[in-house]
N, C-alpha and C positions, 0 to 999 in steps of 0.2 A: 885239290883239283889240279888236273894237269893240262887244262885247257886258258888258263886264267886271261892271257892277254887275248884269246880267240873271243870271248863272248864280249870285252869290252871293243873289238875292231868288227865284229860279225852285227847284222842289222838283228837285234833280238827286240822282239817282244816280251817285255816282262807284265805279272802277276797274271792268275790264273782266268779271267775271263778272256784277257787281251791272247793269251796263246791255247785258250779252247779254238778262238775264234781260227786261227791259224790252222790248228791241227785239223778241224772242220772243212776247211777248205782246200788242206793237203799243200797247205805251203810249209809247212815246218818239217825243216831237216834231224834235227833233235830237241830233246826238251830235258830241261833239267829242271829238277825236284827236290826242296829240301827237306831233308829226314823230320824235321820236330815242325813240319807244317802241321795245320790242323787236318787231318784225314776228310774232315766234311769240302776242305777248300781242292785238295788233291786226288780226289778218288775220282772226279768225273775227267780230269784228262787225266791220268791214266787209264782208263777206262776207252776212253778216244784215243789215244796212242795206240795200248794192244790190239784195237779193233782196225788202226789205220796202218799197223807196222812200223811205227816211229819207232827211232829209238829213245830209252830214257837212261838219264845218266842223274844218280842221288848225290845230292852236297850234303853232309854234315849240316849244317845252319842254314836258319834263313839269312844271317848277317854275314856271313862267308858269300853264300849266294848274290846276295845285292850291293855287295863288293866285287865279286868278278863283273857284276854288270856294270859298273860305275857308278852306282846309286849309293846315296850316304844313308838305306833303313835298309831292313831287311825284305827281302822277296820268297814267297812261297814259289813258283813257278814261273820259269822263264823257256823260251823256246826262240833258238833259232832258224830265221826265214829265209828258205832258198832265194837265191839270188839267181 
């Protein structure tokens, strides 16, 4: 990932209710997704992304992902929120 110090300094909301909620409301600037999430947890913000225009950018892992966030487990879906 070439954003790594950006999602731990940027106000993200991490896993995927917390940034349905965001994309819903059109505060999310982009959202990130990790590749071996489960598809039942990821398919509906995706879903709300392409219908909203977001962008999505995929991580390799979810433990890769919840490390650019600064979290010590792994994250399916994380999105940052306009400021």
């Amino acid at each position: 990932m070439s954003n790594d110090r950006g999602l731990q300094d940027a106000h993200v909301k991490i896993g995927a209710k917390q940034a349905a909620k965001v994309v819903e409301l059109g505060q999310a600037e982009e959202v990130y997704i990790a590749q071996d999430a489960d598809p039942r947890v990821t398919s509906k913000i995706i879903g709300l992304c392409n219908k909203a225009s977001i962008k999505i950018t995929y991580v390799d892992t979810m433990k890769e992902l919840g490390k650019v966030c600064g979290i010590e487990v792994g994250a399916a879906v994380a999105a940052i929120v306009k400021q």
